[in-house]
matplotlib code that plots the C-alpha trace (Angstrom):
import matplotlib.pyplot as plt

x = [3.3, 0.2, -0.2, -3.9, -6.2, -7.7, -11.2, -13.3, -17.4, -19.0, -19.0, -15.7, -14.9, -17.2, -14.9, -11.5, -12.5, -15.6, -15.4, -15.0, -17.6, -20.0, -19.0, -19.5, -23.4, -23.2, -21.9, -25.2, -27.5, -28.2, -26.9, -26.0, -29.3, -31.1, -32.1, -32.0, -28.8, -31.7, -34.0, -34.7, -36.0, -39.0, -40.2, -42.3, -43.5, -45.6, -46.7, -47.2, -45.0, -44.0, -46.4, -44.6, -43.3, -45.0, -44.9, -43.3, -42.3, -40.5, -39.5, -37.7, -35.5, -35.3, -33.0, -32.3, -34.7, -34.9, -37.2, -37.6, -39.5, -39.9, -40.1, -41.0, -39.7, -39.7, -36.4, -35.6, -35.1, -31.8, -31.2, -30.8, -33.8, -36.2, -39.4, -38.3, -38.0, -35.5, -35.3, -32.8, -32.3, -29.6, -29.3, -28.3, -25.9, -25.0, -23.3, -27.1, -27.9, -24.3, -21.0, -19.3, -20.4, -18.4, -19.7, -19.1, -18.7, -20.8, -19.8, -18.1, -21.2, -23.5, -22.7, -22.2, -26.1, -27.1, -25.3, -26.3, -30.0, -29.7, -29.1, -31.7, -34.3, -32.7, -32.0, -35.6, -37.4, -39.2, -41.2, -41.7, -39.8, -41.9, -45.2, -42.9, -42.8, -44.6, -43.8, -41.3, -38.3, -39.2, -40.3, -40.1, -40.5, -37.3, -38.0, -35.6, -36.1, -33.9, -33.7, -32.2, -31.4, -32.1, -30.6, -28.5, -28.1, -27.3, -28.7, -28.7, -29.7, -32.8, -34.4, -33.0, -34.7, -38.0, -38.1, -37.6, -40.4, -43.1, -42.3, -42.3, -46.0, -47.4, -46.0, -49.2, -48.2, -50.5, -51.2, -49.7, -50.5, -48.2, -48.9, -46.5, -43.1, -45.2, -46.1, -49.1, -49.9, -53.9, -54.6, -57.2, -56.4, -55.8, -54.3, -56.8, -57.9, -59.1, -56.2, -53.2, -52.1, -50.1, -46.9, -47.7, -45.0, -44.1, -42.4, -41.6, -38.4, -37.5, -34.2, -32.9, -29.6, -27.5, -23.9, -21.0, -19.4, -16.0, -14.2, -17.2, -19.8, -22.4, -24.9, -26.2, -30.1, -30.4, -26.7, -27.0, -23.8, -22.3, -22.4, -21.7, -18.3, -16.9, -18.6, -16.3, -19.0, -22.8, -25.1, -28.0, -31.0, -33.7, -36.2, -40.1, -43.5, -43.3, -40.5, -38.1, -34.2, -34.0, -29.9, -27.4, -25.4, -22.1, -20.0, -16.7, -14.5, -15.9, -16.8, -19.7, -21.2, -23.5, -25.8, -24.8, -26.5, -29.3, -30.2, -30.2, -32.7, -35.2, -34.9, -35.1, -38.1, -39.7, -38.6, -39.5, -42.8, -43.0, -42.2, -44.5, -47.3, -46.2, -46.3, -50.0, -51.5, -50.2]
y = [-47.1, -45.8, -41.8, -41.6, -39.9, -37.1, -36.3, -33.8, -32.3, -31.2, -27.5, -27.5, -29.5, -27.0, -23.7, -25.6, -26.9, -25.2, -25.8, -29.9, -30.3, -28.3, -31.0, -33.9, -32.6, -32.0, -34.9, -36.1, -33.5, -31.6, -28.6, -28.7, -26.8, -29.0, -27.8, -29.9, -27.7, -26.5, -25.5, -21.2, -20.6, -19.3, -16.2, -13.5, -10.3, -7.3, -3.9, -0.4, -1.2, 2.4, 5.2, 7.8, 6.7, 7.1, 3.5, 0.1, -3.2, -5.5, -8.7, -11.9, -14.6, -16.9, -14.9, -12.2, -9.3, -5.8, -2.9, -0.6, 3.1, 5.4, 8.5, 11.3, 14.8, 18.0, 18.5, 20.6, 18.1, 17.5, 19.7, 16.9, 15.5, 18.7, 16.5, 13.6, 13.1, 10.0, 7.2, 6.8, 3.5, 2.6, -0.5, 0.1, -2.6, -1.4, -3.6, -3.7, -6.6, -8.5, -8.1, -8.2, -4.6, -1.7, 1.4, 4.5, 4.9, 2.5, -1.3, -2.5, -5.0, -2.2, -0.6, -3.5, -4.2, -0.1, -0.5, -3.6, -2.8, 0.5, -0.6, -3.3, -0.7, 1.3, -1.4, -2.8, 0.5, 0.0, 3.2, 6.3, 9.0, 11.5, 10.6, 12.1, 15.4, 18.1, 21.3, 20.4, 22.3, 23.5, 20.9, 16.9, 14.2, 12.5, 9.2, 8.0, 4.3, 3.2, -0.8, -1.2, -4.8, -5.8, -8.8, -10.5, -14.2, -14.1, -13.4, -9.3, -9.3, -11.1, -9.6, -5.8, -6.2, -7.9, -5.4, -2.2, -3.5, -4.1, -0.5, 1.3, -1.0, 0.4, 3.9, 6.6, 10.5, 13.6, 15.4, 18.7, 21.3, 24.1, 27.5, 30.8, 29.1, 27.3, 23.8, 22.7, 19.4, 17.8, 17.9, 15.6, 13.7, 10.6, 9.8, 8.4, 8.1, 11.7, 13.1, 11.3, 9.1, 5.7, 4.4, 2.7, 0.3, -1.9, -4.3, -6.0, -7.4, -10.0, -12.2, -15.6, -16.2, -19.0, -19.8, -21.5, -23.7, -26.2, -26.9, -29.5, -26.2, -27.5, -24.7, -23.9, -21.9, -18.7, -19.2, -18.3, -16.1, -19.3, -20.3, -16.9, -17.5, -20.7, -20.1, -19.5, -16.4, -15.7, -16.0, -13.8, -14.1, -11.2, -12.2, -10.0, -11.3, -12.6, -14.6, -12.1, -11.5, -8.6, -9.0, -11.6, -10.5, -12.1, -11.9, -13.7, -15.5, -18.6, -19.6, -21.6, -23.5, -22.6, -25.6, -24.8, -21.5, -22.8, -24.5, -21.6, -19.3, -22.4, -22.4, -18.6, -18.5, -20.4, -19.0, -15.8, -17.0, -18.2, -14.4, -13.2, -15.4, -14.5, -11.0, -11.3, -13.1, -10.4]
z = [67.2, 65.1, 64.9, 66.1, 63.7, 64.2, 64.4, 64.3, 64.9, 62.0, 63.1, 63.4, 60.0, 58.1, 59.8, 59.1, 55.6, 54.4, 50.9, 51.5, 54.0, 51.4, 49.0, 50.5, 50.5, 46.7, 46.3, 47.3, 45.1, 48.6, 50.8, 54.2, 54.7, 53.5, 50.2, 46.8, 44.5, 42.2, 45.3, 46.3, 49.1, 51.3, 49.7, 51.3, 49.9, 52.0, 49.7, 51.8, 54.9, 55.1, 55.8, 54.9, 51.5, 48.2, 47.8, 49.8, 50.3, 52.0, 50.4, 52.3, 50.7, 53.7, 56.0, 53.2, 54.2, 53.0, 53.5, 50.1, 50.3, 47.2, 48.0, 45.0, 45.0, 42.7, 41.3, 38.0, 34.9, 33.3, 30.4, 27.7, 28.7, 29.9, 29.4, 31.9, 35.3, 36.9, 38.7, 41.6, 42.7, 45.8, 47.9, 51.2, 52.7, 56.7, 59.9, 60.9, 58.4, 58.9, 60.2, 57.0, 56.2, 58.0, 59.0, 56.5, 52.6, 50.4, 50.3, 46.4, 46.9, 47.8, 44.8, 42.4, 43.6, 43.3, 39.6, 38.3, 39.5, 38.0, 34.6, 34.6, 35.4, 32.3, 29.5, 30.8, 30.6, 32.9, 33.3, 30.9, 32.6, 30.6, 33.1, 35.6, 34.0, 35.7, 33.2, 30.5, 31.1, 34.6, 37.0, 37.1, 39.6, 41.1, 42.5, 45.4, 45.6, 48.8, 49.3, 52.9, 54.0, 57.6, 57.4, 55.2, 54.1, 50.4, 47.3, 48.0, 44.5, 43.5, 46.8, 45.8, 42.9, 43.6, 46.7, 44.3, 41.9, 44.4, 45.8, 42.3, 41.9, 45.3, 44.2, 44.6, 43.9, 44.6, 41.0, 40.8, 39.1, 37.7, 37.6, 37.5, 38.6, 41.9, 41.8, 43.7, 44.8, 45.4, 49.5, 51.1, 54.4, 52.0, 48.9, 46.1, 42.5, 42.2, 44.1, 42.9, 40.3, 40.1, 38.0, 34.5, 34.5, 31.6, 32.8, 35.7, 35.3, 38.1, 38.9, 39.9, 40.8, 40.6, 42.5, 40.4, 43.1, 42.5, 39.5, 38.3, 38.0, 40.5, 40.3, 43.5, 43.4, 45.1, 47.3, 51.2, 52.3, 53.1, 49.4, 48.6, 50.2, 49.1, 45.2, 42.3, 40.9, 40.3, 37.6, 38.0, 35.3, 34.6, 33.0, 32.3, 33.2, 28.9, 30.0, 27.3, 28.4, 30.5, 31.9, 32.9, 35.5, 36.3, 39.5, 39.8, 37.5, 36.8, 33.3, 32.2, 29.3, 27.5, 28.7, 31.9, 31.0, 29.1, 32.3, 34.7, 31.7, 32.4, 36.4, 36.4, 33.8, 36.8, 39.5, 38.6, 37.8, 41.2, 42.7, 40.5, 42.2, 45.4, 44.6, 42.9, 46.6, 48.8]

ax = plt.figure().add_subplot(projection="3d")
ax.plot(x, y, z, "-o")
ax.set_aspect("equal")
plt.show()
């Protein structure tokens, strides 16, 4: 007597055996999403979504969305630097945007992103931190740039960052003035080109990331949390609006060529062309 086979609906085939029914699309040059491997996906960027911020944005990678405010306060400088303010950048990852995240201390992701993100701000240089200086030695402004995700889908990263740079671009600060240990900052009911100033930024560095996925490195485009899951690591690219090297960032340990790496330099160079665009429209 024949053992009868078993069968099963896609949905559940994907739970059991996620990684083979991810495959079987590959296989094919396509995701189960529909996407072509090399494909990113709907971007959408809004500037000054915060009132109450000194600058904002809020960028979405198709179901990736987060919500970045800067806000500037006076703080003391550091002593080895008494002529700079600082930058501090944190991504927020909370149970609001996905169940994977648990309430309390910082996620490792959470502060893998703030890190990484941190030290491509840095290495980039992106602003002078001596325009932030108020009074050397005595007062300096402290940016807090917070990028909280809504929602989550993948690709925390490239959307962190794109979010963060868009805020810092829509940044506007009252000029202060300082005078006998008390800083004083321009009134009027709005904030404007006589009363306030904005950030010169020299660069705008910008990612792409790419997913390693199976033993044959398929690289996967801007990886949902799905690929996220069942990928061997991540490639992230940052590149400048010149198209110059700002950071690879690598997560996980899968190793690559350097073709394979070639390749994902030319797909980010366009990509991040591509958010630049978007960025320029809005």
């Amino acid at each position: 007597m024949a053992t009868p086979a078993f069968t099963f609906t896609p949905s559940t085939f994907q739970k059991l055996h996620p990684a083979e029914f991810f495959r079987r699309f590959t296989t094919e040059g396509v995701r189960p999403d529909g996407r072509l491997l090399d494909a990113f996906r709907p971007t959408t960027v809004h500037h000054g979504v915060i009132s109450t911020a000194n600058g904002s944005a809020m960028v979405r990678i198709g179901g990736t969305t987060l919500v970045c405010g800067v806000k500037a306060e006076v703080a003391e400088p550091k002593l080895d630097t008494p002529d700079q303010g600082y930058l501090v950048p944190n991504v927020e990852l909370s149970p609001m945007c996905s169940s994977k995240f648990r309430p309390g201390p910082p996620s490792e992701q959470a502060q893998a992103v703030s890190e990484a993100i941190n030290r491509v701000l840095k290495e980039s240089k992106v602003l002078d931190l001596k325009d932030l200086c108020i009074e050397e030695g005595k007062a300096v402004w402290v940016l807090y740039v917070d990028a909280v995700c809504v929602a989550y889908d993948g690709n925390i990263f490239d959307a962190a960052l794109a979010a963060i740079m868009v805020a810092l671009n829509n940044v506007r600060i009252r000029k202060p003035t300082y005078q006998e240990g008390t800083i004083k900052v321009s009134g009027g009911s709005t904030a404007n080109d006589e009363n306030s100033f904005t950030l010169n930024l020299a660069r705008t560095p910008l990612s792409a990331t790419f997913a390693i996925f199976d033993t044959t490195l398929t690289i996967l485009a801007d990886p949902n949390v799905t690929e996220e899951t069942i990928s061997e690591g991540q490639i992230s690219i940052t590149l400048d609006e010149t198209g110059q090297l700002c950071g690879v960032t690598k997560i996980g340990a899968a190793s690559c060529s350097q073709s394979v790496m070639k390749d994902c330099v030319q797909s980010a160079k366009k990509r991040t062309q591509q958010l630049r665009n978007i960025m320029n429209q809005q």
